[in-house]
Structures are given as C-alpha cells and as structure tokens.
C-alpha positions as a LaTeX table, in Angstrom:
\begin{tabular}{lrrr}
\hline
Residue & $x$ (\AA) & $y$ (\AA) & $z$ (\AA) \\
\hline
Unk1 & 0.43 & $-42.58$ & 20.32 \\
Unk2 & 1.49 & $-41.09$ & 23.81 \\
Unk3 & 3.63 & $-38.21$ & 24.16 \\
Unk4 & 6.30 & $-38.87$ & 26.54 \\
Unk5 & 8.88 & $-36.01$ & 26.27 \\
Unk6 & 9.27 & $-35.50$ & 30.06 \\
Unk7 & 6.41 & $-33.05$ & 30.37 \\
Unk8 & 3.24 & $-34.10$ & 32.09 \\
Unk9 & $-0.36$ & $-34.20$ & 29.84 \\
Unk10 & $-1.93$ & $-31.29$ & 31.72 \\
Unk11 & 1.44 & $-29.45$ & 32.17 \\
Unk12 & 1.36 & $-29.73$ & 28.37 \\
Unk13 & $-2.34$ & $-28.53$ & 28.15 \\
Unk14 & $-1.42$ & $-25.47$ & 29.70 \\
Unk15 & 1.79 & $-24.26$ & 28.46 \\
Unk16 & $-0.46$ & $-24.71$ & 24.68 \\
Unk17 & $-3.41$ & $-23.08$ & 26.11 \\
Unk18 & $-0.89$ & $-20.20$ & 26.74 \\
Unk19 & 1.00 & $-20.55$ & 23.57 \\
Unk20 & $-2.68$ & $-20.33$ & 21.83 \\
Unk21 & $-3.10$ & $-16.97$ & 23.35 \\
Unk22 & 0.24 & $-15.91$ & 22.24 \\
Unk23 & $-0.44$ & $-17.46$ & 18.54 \\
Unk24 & $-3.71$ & $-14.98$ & 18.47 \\
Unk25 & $-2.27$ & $-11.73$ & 19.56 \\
Unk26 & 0.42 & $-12.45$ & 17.06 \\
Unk27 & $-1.68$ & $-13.37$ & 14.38 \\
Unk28 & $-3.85$ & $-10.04$ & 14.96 \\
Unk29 & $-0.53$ & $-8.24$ & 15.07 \\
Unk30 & 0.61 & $-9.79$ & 11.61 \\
Unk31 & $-3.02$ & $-8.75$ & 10.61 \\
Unk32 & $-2.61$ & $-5.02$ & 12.09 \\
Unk33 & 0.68 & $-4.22$ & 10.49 \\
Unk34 & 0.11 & $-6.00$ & 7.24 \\
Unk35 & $-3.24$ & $-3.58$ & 6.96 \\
Unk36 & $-0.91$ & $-0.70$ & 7.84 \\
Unk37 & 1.94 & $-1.59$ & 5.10 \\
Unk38 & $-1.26$ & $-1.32$ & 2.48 \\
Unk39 & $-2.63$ & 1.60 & 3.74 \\
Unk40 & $-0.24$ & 3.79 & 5.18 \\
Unk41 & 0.44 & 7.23 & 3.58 \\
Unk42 & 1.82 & 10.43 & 4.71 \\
Unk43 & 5.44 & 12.03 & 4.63 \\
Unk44 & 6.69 & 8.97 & 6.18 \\
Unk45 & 4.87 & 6.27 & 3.54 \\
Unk46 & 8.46 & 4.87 & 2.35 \\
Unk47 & 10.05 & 4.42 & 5.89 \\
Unk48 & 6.89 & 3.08 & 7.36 \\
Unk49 & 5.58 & 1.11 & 4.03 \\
Unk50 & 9.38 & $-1.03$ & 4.60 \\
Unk51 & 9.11 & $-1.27$ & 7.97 \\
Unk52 & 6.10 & $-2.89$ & 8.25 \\
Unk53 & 6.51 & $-5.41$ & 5.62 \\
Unk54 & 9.72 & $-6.37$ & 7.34 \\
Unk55 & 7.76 & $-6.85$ & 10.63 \\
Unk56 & 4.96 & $-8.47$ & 9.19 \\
Unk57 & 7.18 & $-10.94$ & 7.33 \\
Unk58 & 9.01 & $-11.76$ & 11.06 \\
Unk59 & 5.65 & $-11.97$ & 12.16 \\
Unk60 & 4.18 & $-14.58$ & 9.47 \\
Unk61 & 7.29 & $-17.00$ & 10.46 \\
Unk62 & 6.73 & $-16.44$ & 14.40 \\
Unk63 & 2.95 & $-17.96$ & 14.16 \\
Unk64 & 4.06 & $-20.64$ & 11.74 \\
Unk65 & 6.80 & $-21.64$ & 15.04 \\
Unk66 & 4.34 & $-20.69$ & 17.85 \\
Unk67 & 1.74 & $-23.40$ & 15.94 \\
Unk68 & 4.28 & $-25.55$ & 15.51 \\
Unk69 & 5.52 & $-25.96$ & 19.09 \\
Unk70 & 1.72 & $-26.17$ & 19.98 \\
Unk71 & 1.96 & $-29.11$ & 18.09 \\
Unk72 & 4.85 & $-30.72$ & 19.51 \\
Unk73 & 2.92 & $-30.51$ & 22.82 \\
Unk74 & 0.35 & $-32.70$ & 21.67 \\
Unk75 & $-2.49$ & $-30.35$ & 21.45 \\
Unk76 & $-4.05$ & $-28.77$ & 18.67 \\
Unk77 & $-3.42$ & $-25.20$ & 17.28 \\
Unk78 & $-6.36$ & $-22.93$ & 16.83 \\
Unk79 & $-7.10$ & $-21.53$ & 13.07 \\
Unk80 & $-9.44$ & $-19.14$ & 12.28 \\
Unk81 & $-10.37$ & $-15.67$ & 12.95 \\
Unk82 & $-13.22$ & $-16.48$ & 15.30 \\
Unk83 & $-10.46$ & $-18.70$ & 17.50 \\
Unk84 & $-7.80$ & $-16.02$ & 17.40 \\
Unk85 & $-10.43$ & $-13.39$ & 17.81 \\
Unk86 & $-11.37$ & $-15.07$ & 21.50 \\
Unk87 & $-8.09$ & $-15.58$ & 22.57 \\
Unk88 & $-6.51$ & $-12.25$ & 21.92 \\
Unk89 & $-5.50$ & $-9.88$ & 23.99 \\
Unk90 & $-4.55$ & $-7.34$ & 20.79 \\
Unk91 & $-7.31$ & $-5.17$ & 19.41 \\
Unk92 & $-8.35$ & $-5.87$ & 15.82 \\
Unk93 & $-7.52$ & $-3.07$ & 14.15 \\
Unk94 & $-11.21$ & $-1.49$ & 11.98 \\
Unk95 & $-9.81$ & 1.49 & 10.08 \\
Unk96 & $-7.03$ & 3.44 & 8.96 \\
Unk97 & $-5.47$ & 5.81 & 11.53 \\
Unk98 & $-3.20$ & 8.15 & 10.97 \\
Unk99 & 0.84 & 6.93 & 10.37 \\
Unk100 & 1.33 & 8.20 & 13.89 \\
Unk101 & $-1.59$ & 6.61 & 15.74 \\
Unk102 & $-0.39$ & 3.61 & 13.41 \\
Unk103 & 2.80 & 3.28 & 15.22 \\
Unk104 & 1.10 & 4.24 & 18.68 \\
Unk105 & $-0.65$ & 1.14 & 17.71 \\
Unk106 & 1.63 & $-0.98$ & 17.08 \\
Unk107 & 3.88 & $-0.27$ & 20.02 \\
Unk108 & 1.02 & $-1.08$ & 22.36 \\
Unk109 & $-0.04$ & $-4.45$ & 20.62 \\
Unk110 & 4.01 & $-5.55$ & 20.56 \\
Unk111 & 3.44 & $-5.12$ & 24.11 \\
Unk112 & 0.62 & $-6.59$ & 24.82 \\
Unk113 & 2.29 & $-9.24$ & 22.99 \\
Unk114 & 5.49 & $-9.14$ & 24.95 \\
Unk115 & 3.35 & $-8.99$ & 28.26 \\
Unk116 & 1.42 & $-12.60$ & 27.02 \\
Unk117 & 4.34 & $-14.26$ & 26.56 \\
Unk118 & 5.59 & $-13.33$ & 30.08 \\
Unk119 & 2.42 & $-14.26$ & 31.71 \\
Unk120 & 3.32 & $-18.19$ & 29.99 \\
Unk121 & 6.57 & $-18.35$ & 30.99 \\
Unk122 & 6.49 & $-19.42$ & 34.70 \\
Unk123 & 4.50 & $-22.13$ & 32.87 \\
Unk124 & 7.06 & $-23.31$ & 30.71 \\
Unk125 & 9.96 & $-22.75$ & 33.55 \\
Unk126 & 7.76 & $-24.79$ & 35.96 \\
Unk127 & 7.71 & $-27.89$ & 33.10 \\
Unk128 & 11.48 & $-27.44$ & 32.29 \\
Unk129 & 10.12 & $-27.19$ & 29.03 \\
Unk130 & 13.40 & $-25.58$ & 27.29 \\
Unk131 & 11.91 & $-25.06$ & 24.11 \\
Unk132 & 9.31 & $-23.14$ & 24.46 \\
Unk133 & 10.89 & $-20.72$ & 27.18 \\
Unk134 & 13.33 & $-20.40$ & 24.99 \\
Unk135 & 10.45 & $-19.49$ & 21.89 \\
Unk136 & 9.03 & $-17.06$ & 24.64 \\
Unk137 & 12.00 & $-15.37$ & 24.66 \\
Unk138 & 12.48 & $-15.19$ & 21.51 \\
Unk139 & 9.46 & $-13.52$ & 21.02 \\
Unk140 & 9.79 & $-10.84$ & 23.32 \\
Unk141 & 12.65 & $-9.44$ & 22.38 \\
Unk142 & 11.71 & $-9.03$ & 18.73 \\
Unk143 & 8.38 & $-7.32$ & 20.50 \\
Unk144 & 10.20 & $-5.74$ & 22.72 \\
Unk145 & 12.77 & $-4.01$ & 20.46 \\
Unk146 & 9.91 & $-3.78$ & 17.59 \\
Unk147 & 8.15 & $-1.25$ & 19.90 \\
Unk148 & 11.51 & 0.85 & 21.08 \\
Unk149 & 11.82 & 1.30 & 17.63 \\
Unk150 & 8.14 & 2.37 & 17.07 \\
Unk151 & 8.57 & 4.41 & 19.72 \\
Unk152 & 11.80 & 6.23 & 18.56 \\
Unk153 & 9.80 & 7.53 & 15.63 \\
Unk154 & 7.60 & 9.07 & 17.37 \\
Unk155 & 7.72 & 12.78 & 18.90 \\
Unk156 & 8.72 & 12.95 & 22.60 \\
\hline
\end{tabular}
C-alpha cells in the first residue's frame, strides 16, 4: 500500500537513510556503555556502574523509537551488527579502558551522536516532517546533556 503522509518517496528515503545512521551510532553507544556498566571498576565503580545502566536503559528505548519512525517512513530499519557497523560514525569499543578514558569515551560518542542527528535535521525541516525533527531533538539533548555530565566528572 502507498504511503501518503504528505512527505515525498525519496524525501522519505533520505530522512531514513539518515535516521539509519543515527539508529547505528546509537546502537554502538548502547553497546559501549552497556560493556562499561559490566566492566567498570575503580574508586568510582558504584557512581559509574548506576550511571551507565541508567544511560544504557535510555539508550535501549531511543533505538526501539529511532527504528520505529524508520518504519513509519516506509523504509526498512537495518538489524545487525554488520549494518550498524557500516553506518556508524561511533567507534566500537574492543577493550576495557580505564573509568576515566571510559567517560572520555563516552562523551565523544554522545557527540558524535548529537553531531549525526544535526547533520539529518535540515532533512527533516526541509520535508516538514514534524516527527522526526522533533525525535532529532529529542535525541540531542539527552546526548547533549549525557556528555556535560560525563564531562563534569572528569578533572579540568
């Protein structure tokens, strides 16, 4: 059945081609801080250990409504690890840093995240496609505040 919802086909194709590159670095972020609340330790283990598994909890619901407005678009969401793994722009994370470079981690890929979903916008604002502007924003400013508070535990 066609989609008619007031947004043109390859308008559509685009603002999900940009929401699939913001599903992936979000995904790998939910991936990177989920590793980090199992294997963080250090002096700050409790603070950190919470933290994280309230971020990647926030996390696990923003993919499940970036898919899902993918969807409404008409166009498929990608799945796996090899799909998220070409689209992202945040770096897989392939041991256990420190809980400092941890956090120095995380406030760069919450940015790189936060940078993504500004680069789709115009996209989205171009289509008058309220809902997923408004998802955009959404997202970065729990990124954006995510990383000032990263960034407030670390040293100056």
């Amino acid at each position: 059945m066609d989609i008619n919802i007031g947004i043109g086909k390859d308008q559509r194709e685009a603002i999900a081609e940009g929401l699939s590159r913001l599903l992936a670095d979000s995904y790998t972020l939910y991936l990177k801080t989920h590793n980090y609340h199992w294997n963080v330790t250090g002096p700050m283990f409790q603070t950190l250990h919470t933290m994280f598994e309230e971020e990647y909890t926030e996390l696990a619901m923003a993919v499940d409504e970036i898919a899902e407005r993918i969807r409404a678009l008409g166009v498929y969401a990608p799945g796996s690890y090899k799909a998220f793994a070409a689209l992202s722009s945040v770096e897989e994370e392939e041991s256990v840093p420190s809980a400092e470079d941890m956090i120095r981690n995380l406030v760069v890929a919450h940015e790189t995240v936060v940078r993504t979903a500004r680069e789709v916008f115009p996209l989205a604002e171009d289509a008058s496609d309220e809902p997923t502007a408004d998802l955009l924003t959404q997202r970065m400013q729990v990124s954006e505040k995510t990383a000032w508070m990263l960034r407030s535990l670390l040293a100056a």
